[in-house]
C-alpha positions in Angstrom: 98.6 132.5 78.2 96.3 130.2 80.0 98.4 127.1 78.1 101.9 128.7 79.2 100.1 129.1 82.8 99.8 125.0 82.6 103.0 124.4 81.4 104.8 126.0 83.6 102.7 124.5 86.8 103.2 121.2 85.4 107.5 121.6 85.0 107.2 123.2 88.5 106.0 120.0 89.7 108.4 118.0 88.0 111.0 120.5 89.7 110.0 119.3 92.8 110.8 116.2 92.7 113.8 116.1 89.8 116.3 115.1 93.0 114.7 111.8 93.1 116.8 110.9 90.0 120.0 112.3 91.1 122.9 111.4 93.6 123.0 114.4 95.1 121.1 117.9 95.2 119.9 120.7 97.3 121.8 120.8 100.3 123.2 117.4 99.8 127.2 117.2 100.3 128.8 115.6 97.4 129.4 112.4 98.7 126.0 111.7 100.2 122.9 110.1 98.1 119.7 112.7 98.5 116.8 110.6 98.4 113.2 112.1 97.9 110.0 111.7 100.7 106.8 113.2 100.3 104.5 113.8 102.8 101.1 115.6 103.8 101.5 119.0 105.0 101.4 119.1 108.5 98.9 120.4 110.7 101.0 121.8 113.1 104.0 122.9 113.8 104.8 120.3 116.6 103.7 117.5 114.1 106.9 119.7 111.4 109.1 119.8 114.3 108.8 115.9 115.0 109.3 115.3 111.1 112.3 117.6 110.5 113.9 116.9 114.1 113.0 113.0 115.2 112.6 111.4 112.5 114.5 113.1 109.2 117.1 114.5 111.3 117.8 111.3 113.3 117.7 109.0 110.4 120.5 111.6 108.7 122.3 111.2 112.1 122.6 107.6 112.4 123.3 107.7 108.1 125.4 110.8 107.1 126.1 109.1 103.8 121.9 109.8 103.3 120.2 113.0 102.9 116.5 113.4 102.9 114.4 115.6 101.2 111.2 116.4 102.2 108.0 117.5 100.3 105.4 118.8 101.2 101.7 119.0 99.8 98.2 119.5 100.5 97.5 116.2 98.4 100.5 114.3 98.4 98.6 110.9 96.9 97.1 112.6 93.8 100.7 114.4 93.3 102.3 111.4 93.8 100.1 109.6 91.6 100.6 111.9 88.4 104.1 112.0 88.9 104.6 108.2 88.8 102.2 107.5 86.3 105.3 110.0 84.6 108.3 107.9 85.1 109.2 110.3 88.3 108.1 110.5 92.0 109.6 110.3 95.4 111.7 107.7 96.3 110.2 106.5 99.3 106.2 106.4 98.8 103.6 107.0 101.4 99.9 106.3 100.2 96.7 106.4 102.4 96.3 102.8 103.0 96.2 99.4 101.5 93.5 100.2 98.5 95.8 102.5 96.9 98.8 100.3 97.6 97.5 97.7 95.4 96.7 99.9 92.8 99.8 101.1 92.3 101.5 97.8 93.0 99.1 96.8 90.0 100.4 99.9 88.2 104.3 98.6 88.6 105.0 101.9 90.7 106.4 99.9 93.0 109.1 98.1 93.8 109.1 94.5 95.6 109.8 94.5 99.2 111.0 90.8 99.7 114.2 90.9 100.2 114.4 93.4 102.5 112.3 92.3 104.4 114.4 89.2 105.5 117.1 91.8 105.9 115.1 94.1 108.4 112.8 91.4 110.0 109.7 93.1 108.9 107.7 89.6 109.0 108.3 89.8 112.5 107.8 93.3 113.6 104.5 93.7 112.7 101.0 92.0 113.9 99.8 89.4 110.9 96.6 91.5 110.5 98.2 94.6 109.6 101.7 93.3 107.6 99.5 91.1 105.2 97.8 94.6 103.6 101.2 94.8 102.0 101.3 91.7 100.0 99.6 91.7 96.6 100.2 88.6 94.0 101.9 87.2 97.3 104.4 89.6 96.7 105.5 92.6 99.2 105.3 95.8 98.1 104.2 98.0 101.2 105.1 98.4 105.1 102.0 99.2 107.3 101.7 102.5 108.5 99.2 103.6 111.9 95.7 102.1 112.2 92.6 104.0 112.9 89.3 104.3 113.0 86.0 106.6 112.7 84.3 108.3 116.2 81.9 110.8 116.8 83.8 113.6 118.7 81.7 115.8 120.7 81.6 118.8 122.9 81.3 117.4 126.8 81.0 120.6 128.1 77.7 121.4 126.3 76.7 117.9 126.8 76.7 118.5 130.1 75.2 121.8 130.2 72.1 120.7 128.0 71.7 117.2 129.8 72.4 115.4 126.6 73.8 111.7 126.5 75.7 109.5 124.6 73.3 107.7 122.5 73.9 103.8 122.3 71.1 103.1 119.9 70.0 104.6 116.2 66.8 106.1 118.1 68.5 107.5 120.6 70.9 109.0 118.2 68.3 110.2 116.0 66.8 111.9 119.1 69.9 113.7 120.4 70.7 115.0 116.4 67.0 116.4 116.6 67.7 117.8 120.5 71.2 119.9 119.4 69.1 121.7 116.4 66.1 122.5 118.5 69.0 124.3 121.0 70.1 126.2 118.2 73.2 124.7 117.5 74.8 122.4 114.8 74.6 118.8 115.6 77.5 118.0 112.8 80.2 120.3 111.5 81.7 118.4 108.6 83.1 119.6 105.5 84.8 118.3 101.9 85.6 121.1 99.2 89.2 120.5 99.5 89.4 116.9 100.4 86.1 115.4 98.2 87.3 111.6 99.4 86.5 112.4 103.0 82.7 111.5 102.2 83.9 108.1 102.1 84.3 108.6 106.1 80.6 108.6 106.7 79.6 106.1 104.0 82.0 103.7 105.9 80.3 104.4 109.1 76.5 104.3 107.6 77.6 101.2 106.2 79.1 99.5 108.5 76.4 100.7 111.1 73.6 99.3 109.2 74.7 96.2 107.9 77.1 94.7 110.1 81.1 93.3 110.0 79.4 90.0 108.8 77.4 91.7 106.2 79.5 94.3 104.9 82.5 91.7 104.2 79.4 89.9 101.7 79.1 93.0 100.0 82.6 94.0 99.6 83.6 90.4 98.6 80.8 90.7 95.4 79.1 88.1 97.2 76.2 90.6 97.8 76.1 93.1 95.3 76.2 97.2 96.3 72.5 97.9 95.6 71.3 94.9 97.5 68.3 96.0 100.2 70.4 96.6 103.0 72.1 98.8 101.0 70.0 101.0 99.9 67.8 101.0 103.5 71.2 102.4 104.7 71.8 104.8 102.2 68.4 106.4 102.4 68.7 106.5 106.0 72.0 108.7 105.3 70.2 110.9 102.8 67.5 111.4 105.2 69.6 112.5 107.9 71.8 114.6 105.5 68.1 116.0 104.3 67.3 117.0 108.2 69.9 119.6 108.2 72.3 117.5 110.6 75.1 117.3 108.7 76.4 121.3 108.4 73.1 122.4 108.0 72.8 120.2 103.9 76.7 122.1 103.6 79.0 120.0 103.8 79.8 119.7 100.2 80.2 124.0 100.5 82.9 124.2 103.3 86.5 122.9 103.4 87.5 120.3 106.4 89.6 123.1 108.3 85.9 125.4 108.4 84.3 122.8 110.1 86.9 122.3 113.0 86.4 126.0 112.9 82.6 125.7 113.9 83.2 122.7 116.1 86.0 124.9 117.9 83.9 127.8 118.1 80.8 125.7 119.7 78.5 126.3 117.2 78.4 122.6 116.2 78.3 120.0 119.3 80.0 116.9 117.3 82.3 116.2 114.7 82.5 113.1 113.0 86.2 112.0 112.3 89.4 109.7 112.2 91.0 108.9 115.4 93.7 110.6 114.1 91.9 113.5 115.2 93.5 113.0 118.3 96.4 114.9 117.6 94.4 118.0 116.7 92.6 118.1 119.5 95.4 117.5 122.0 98.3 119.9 120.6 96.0 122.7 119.5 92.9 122.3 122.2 89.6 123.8 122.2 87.8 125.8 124.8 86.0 123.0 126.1 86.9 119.0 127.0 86.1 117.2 124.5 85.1 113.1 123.9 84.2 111.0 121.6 82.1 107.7 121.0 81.6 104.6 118.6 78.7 105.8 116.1 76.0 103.3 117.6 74.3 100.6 115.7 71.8 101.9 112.7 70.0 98.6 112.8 68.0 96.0 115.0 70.8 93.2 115.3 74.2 94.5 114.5 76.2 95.2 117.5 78.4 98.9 117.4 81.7 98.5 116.2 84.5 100.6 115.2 85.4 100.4 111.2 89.1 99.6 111.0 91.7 101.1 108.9 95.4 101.6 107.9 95.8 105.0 107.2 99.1 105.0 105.8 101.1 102.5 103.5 105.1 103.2 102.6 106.8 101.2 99.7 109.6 102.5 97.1 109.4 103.9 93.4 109.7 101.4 90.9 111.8 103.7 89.3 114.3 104.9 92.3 117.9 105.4 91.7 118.7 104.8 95.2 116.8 101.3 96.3 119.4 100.2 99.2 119.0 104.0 100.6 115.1 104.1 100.4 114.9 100.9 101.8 117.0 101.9 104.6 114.8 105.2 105.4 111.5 103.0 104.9 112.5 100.6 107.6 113.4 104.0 110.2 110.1 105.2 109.3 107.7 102.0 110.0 109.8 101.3 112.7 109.4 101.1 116.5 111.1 104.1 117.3 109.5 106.2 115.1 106.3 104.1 116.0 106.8 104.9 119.8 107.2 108.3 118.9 104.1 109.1 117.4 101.9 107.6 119.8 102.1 110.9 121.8 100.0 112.2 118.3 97.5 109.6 118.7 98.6 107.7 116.0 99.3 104.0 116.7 101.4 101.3 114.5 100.7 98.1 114.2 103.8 97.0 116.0 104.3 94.0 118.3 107.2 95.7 120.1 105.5 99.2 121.1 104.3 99.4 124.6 101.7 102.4 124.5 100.6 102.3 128.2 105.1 102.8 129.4 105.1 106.2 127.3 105.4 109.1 129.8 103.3 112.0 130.4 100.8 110.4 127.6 97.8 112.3 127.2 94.4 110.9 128.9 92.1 111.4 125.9 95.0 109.4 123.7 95.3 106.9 125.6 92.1 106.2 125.7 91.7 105.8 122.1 94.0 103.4 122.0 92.4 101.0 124.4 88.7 101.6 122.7 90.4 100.8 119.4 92.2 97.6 121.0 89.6 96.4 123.0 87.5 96.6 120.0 89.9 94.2 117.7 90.5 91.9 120.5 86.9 91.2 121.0 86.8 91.0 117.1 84.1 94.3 117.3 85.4 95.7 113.7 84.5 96.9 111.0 86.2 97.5 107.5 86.6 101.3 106.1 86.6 101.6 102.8 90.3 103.4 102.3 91.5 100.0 103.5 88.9 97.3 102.8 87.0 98.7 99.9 88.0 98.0 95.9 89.2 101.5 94.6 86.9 101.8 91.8 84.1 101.2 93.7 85.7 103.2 96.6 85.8 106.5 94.2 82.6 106.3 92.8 80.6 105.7 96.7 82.6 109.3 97.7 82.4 111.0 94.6 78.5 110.5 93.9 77.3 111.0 97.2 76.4 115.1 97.0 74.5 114.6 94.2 72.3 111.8 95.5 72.0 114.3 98.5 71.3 117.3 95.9 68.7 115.2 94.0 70.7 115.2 91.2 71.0 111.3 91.5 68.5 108.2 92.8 70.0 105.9 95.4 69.1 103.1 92.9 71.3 105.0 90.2 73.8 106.0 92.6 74.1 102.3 93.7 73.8 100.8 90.5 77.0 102.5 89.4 79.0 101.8 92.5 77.9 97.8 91.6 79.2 98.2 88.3 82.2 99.6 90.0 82.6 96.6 91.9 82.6 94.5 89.6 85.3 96.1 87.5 87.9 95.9 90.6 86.9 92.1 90.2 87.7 92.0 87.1 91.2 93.7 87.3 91.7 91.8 90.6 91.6 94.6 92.7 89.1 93.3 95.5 90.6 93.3 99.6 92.2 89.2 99.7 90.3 88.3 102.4 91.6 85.6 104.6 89.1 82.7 106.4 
């Protein structure tokens, strides 16, 4: 029983996504082409209604000769992922960032972008910075999706009430932690049982924290190897503070992400460490309380604060896609700066030239304000590099996946960075390191 169980989860899933390899199915009319886009599920229902209203049903507007249909799923990459890896897949395929992108690039589950992008002007539309994530062999094979970054959200209310401040240095931020969990309350409400990968959104603050832009770029080049000094000081300072009780009270690995905006919410944690992207949560669905946030300060004597940069999103096409011309077509309405204008009311920000953020009307305060932090931050050249963007996927994977059990005892730091080293040197190898430019 338990095999016929997995067999039949297994064709369900190939069910799903069977109208990728079709003309037409579903609702489709018999002389339109259905292609298939897969996305995260939504976290509310305005974020659905934007989706099904101003994006797919626009695009179906303006292209009656295209139906879209959309997917859903809690993990859309790892789905995505075992269904290429198959032969089958969406049409149009949105991955969380440029690490990933190369990998599947690497994996042929993509198809070149080139010509189309002299058809749609993508070299143009986009800042250099963010279109050059894309390329891999010198070769296009993704469009870039919003950029982002890592904050410490907090309650201002209770700030307020309990005299606390915004701390500016790793002291004074080491003080505050210790001030919140003498009140009573949580400091950090953080959790990962149904998203594992989003330990990686610490490391790439504790990292980039401690060592520095300068520094951290040596060490994700090879040029400084992972379990170099500065390394480990930074990891033990992370397992120290994870050993205090200031992240979820040493739970984070026992609660899922939606419990711990559940505590944040409900005031019995006073910060919450997450994406900008946050933004959106907090503005269509807000807590009882205002809310803020601030750049985690600097963990060491010497580096300056900075904000890690990221894209959180990639699109490219299936390799295998029936329907190219069409995908293409729908790739180039997605990343473009309609949709792009569109979303900023979300809080989420693309990296194109033509999108004038501060002309959107009735933009929320706390939005906009994330998107001149973040912009003041990259014109001053005060970035850092997160690791879903920056970081070699091997070596990515093993920092997230390992990290509870160096917290748990189970591993050493010096074990736990010796592997991610070896790690590193494997996406060498299979040429799967961030091209950094001079």
């Amino acid at each position: 029983m338990k095999r016929v169980k997995i067999f039949i989860l297994i064709l369900s899933l190939f069910l799903i996504i069977s109208a990728c390899n079709s003309k037409s199915g579903g609702d489709a009319k018999d002389d339109q082409v259905e292609i298939v886009y897969m996305t995260h599920t939504p976290d509310t229902e305005e974020q659905k209604r934007v989706i099904e209203e101003d994006i797919i049903g626009a695009f179906e507007k303006k292209n009656p000769d295209i139906k879209v249909k959309w997917v859903q799923s809690q993990d859309p990459v790892t789905l995505i992922r075992q269904q290429m890896a198959a032969g089958a897949g969406p049409d149009v395929v949105l991955v969380d960032g440029p690490t990933t992108l190369v990998q599947f690039a690497k994996s042929d589950y993509l198809k070149p972008l080139d010509d189309y992008a002299d058809k749609y002007g993508w070299n143009d539309r986009y800042f250099d910075w963010a279109y050059e994530t894309g390329f891999v062999n010198d070769k296009l094979y993704g469009l870039p999706g919003q950029y982002e970054s890592l904050a410490v959200w907090y309650n201002k209310d209770m700030f307020k009430k309990n005299g606390w401040q915004e701390p500016k240095t790793f002291d004074e931020f080491m003080d505050l932690n210790k001030k919140i969990k003498k009140a009573g309350k949580m400091p950090f409400a953080f959790g990962t049982t149904d998203f594992r990968p989003s330990n990686e959104w610490w490391l790439t603050l504790v990292y980039n924290s401690y060592l520095g832009p300068e520094e951290m770029k040596k060490v994700l080049t090879n040029e400084v190897p992972w379990n170099s000094p500065l390394v480990k000081e930074a990891t033990e300072k992370w397992k120290d503070i994870w050993q205090k009780g200031y992240i979820n009270d040493k739970q984070s690995h026992a609660i899922s992400l939606d419990d711990a905006w559940l505590l944040f919410r409900n005031q019995e944690a006073a910060m919450k460490m997450e994406g900008t992207w946050a933004t959106s949560n907090i503005t269509t669905e807000r807590p009882p309380f205002e809310v803020d946030f601030f750049p985690m300060p600097s963990w060491r004597d010497g580096v300056q604060a900075n904000f890690p940069m990221a894209l959180g999103e990639s699109g490219g096409i299936n390799a295998k896609t029936k329907h190219p011309k069409e995908s293409a077509k729908f790739l180039d309405w997605l990343f473009s700066d309609e949709v792009g204008t569109l979303k900023v009311k979300e809080g989420i920000f693309y990296p194109n030239k033509n999108i004038k953020v501060d002309s959107v009307k009735d933009l929320d305060p706390l939005v906009l304000k994330v998107y001149q932090e973040l912009n003041k931050a990259i014109e001053k050249g005060n970035t850092g590099y997160a690791s879903w963007t920056y970081w070699g996927p091997n070596v990515e994977q093993s920092i997230w996946e390992n990290i509870d059990k160096v917290f748990l005892g189970q591993l050493s730091v010096d074990e736990y960075l010796k592997k991610a080293d070896e790690n590193a040197k494997k996406d060498k190898k299979d040429g799967l390191l961030f091209p950094f430019k001079d």
